[in-house]
PyMOL CGO cylinders between C-alpha atoms (Angstrom):
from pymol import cmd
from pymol.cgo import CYLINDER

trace = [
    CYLINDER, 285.98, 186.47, 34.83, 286.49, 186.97, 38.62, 0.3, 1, 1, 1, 1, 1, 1,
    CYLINDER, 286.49, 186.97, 38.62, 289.46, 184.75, 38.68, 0.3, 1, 1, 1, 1, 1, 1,
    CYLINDER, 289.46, 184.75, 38.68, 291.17, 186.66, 35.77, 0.3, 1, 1, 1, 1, 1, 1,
    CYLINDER, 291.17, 186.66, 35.77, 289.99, 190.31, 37.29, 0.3, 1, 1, 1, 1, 1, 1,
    CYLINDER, 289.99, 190.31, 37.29, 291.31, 190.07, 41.02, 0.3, 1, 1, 1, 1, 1, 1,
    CYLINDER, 291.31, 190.07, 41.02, 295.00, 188.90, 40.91, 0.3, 1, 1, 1, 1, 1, 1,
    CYLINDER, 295.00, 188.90, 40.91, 294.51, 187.70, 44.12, 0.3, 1, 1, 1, 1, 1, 1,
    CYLINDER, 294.51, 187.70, 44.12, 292.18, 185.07, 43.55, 0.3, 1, 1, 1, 1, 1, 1,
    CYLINDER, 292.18, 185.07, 43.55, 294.60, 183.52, 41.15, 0.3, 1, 1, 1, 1, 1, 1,
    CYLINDER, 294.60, 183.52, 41.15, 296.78, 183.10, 43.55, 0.3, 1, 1, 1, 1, 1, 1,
    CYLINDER, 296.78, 183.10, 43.55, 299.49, 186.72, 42.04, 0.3, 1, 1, 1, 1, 1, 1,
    CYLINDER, 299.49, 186.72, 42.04, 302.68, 185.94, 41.51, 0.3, 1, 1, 1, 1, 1, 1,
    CYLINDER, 302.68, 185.94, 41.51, 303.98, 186.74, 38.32, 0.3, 1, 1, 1, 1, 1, 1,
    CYLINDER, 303.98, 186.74, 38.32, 301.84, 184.97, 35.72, 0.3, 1, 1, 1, 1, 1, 1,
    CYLINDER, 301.84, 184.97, 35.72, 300.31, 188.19, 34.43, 0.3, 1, 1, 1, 1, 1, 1,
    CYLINDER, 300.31, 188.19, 34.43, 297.90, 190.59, 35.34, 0.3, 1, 1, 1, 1, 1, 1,
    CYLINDER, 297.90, 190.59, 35.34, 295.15, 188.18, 33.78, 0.3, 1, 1, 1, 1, 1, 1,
    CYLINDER, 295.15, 188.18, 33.78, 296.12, 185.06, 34.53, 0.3, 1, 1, 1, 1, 1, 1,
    CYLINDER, 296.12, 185.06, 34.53, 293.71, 181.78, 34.48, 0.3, 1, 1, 1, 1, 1, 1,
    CYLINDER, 293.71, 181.78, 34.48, 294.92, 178.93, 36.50, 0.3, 1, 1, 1, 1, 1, 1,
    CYLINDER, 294.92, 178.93, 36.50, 295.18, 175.24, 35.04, 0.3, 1, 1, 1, 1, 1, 1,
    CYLINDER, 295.18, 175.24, 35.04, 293.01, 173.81, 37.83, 0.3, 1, 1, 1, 1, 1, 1,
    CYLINDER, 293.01, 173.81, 37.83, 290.38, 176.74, 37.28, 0.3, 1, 1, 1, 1, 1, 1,
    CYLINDER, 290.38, 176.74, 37.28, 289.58, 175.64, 33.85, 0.3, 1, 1, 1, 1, 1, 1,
    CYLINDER, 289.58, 175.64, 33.85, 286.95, 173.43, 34.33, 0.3, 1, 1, 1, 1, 1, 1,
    CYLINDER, 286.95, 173.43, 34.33, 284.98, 176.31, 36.05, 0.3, 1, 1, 1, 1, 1, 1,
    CYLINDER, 284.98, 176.31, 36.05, 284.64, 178.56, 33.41, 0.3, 1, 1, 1, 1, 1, 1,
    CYLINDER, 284.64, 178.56, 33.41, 281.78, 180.24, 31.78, 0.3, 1, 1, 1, 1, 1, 1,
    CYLINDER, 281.78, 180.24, 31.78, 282.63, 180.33, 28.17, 0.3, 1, 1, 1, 1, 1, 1,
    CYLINDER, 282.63, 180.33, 28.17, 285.82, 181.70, 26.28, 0.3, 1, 1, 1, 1, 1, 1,
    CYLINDER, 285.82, 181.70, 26.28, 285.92, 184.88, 25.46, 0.3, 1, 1, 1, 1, 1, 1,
    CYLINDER, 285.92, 184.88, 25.46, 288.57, 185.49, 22.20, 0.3, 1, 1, 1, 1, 1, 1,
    CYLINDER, 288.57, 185.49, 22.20, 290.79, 188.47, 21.73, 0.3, 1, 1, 1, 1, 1, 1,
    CYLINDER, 290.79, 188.47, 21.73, 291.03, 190.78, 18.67, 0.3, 1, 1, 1, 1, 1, 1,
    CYLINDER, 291.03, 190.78, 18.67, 293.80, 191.94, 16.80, 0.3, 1, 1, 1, 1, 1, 1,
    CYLINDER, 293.80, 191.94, 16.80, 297.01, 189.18, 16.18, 0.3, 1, 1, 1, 1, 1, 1,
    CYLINDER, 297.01, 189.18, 16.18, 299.65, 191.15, 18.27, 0.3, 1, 1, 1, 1, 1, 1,
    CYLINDER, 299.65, 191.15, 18.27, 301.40, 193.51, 16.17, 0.3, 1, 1, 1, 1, 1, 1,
    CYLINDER, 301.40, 193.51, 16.17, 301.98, 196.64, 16.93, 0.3, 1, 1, 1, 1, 1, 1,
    CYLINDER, 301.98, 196.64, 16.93, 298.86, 198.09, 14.18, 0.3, 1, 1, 1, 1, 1, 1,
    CYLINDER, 298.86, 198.09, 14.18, 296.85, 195.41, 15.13, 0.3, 1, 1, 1, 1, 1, 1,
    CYLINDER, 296.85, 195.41, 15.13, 297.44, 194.46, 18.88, 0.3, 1, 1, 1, 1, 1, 1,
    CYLINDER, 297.44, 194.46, 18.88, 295.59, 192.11, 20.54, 0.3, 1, 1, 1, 1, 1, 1,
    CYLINDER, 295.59, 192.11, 20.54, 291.88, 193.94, 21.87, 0.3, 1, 1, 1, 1, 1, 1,
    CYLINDER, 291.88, 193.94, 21.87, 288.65, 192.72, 23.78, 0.3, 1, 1, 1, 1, 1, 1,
    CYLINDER, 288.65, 192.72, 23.78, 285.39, 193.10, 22.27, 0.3, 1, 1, 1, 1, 1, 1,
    CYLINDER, 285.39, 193.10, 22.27, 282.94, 195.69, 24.19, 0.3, 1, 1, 1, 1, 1, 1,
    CYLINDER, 282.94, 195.69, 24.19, 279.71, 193.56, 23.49, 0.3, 1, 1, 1, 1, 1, 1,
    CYLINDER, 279.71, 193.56, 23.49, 278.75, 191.48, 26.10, 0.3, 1, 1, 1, 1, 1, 1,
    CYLINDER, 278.75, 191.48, 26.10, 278.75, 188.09, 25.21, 0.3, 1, 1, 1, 1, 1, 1,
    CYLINDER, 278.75, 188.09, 25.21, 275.34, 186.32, 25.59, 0.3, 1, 1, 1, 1, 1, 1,
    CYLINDER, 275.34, 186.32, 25.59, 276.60, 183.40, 27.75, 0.3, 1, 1, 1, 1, 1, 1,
    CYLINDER, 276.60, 183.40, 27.75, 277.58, 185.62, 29.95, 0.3, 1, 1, 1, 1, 1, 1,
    CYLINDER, 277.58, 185.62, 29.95, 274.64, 188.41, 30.44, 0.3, 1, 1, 1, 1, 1, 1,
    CYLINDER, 274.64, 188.41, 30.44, 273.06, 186.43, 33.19, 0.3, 1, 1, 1, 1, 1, 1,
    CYLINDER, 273.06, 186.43, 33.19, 276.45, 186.61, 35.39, 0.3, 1, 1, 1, 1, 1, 1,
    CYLINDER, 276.45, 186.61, 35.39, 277.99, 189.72, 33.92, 0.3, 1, 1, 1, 1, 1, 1,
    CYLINDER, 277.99, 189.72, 33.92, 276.90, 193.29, 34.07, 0.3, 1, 1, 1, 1, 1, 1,
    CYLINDER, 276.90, 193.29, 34.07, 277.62, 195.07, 31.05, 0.3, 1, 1, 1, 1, 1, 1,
    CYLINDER, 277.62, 195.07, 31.05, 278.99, 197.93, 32.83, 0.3, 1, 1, 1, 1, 1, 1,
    CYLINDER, 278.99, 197.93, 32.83, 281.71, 195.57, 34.42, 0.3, 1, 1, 1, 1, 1, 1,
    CYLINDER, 281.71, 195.57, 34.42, 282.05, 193.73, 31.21, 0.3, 1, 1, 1, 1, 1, 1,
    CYLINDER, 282.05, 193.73, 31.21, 283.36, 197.14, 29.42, 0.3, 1, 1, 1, 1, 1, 1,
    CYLINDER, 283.36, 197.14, 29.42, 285.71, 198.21, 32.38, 0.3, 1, 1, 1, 1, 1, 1,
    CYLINDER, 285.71, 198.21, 32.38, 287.36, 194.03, 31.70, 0.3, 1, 1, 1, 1, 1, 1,
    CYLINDER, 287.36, 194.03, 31.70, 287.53, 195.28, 27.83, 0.3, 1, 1, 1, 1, 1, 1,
    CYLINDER, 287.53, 195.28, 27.83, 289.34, 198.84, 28.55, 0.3, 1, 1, 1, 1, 1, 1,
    CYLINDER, 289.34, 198.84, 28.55, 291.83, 196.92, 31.02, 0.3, 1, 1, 1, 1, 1, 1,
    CYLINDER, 291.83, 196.92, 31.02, 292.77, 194.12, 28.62, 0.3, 1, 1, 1, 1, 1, 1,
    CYLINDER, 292.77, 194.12, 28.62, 292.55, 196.63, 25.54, 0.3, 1, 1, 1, 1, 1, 1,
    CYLINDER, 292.55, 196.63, 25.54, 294.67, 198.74, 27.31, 0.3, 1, 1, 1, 1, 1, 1,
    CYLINDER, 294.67, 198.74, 27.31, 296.96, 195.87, 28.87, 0.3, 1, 1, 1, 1, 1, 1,
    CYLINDER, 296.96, 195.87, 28.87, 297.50, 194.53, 25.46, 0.3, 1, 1, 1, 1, 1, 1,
    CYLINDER, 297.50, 194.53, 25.46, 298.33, 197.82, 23.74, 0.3, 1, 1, 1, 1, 1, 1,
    CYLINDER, 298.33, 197.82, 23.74, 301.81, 197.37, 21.87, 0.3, 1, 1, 1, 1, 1, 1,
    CYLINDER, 301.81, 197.37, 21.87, 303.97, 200.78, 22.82, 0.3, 1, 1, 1, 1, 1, 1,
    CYLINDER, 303.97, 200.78, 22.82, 305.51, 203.06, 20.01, 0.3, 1, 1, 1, 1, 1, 1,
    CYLINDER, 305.51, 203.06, 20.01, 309.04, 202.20, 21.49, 0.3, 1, 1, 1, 1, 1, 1,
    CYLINDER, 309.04, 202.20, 21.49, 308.41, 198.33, 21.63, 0.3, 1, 1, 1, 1, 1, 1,
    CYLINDER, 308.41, 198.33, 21.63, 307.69, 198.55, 18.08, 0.3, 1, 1, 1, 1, 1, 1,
    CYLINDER, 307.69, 198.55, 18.08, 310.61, 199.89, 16.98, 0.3, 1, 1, 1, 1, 1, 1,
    CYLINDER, 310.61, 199.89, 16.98, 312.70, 197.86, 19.11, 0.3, 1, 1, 1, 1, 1, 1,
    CYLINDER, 312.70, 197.86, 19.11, 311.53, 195.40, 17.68, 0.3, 1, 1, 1, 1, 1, 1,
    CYLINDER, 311.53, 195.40, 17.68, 311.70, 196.75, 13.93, 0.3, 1, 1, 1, 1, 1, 1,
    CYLINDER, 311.70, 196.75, 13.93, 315.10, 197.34, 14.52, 0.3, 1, 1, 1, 1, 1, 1,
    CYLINDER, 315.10, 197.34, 14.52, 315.93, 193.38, 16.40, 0.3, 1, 1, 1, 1, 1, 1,
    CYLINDER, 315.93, 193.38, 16.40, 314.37, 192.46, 12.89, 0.3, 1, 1, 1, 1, 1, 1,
    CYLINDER, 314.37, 192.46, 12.89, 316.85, 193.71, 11.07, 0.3, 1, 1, 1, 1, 1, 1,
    CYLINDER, 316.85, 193.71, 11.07, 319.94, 193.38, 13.54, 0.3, 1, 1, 1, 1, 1, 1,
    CYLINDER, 319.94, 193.38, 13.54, 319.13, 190.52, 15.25, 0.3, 1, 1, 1, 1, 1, 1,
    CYLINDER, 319.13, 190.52, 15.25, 316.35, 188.02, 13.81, 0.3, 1, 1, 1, 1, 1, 1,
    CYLINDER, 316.35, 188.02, 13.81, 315.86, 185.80, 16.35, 0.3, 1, 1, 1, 1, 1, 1,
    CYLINDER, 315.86, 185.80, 16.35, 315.94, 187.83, 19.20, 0.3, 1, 1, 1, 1, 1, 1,
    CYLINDER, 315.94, 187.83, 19.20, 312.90, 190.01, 17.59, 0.3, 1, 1, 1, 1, 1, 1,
    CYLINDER, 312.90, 190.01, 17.59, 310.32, 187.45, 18.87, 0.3, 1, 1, 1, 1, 1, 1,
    CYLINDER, 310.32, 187.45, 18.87, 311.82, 186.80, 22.05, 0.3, 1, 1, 1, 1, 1, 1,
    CYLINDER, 311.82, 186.80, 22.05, 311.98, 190.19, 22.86, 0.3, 1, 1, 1, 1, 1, 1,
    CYLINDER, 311.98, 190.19, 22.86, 308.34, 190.93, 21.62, 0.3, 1, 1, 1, 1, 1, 1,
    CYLINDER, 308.34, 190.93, 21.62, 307.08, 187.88, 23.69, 0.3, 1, 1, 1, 1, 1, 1,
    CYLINDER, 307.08, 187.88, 23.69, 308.76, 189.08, 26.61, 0.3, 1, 1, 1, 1, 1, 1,
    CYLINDER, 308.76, 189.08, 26.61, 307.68, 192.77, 26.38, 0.3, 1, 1, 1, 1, 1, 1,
    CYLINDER, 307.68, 192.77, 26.38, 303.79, 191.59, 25.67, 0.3, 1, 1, 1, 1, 1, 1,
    CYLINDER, 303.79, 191.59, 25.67, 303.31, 189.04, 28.41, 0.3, 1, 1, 1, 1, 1, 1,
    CYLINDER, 303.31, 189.04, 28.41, 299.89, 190.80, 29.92, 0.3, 1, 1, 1, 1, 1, 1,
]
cmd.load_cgo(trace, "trace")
């Protein structure tokens, strides 16, 4: 969870503000799974409860200040929507592209 908090330990640039390197992977603790499935009433959210694999390593006051961030990170804007209701319509395949672009956290 380090890795993906401090942009600097995975090495910035401009993967995302929660990045997890390749060559990290076989470090990790457990996998933690997002809410939601991306659409703008349902956008993607983390879970506030701790998970148990992680309560030795975690405090749960850190874990909910992680959840806020990516919550909030993930959080599909009013105007993205409708740009993207109206690419729908106007445009079809550029609706996608344009919401992947726009929700790259």
């Amino acid at each position: 969870l380090r890795c993906c908090w401090d942009r600097r330990l995975c090495g910035g640039g401009l993967q995302g503000e929660f990045y997890f390197a390749r060559e990290r992977l076989p470090y990790h603790q457990c996998r933690v799974y997002l809410q939601g499935d991306n659409r703008w009433q349902h956008s993607w959210a983390l879970d506030c409860c701790l998970p148990s694999a992680l309560q030795a390593w975690v405090s749960e006051t850190q874990w909910n200040l992680l959840a806020t961030r990516v919550t909030n990170a993930a959080h599909i804007q009013t105007g993205d929507a409708m740009v993207e209701f109206v690419l729908r319509y106007l445009y079809p395949p550029l609706a996608p592209v344009y919401a992947s672009w726009r929700r790259r956290v």
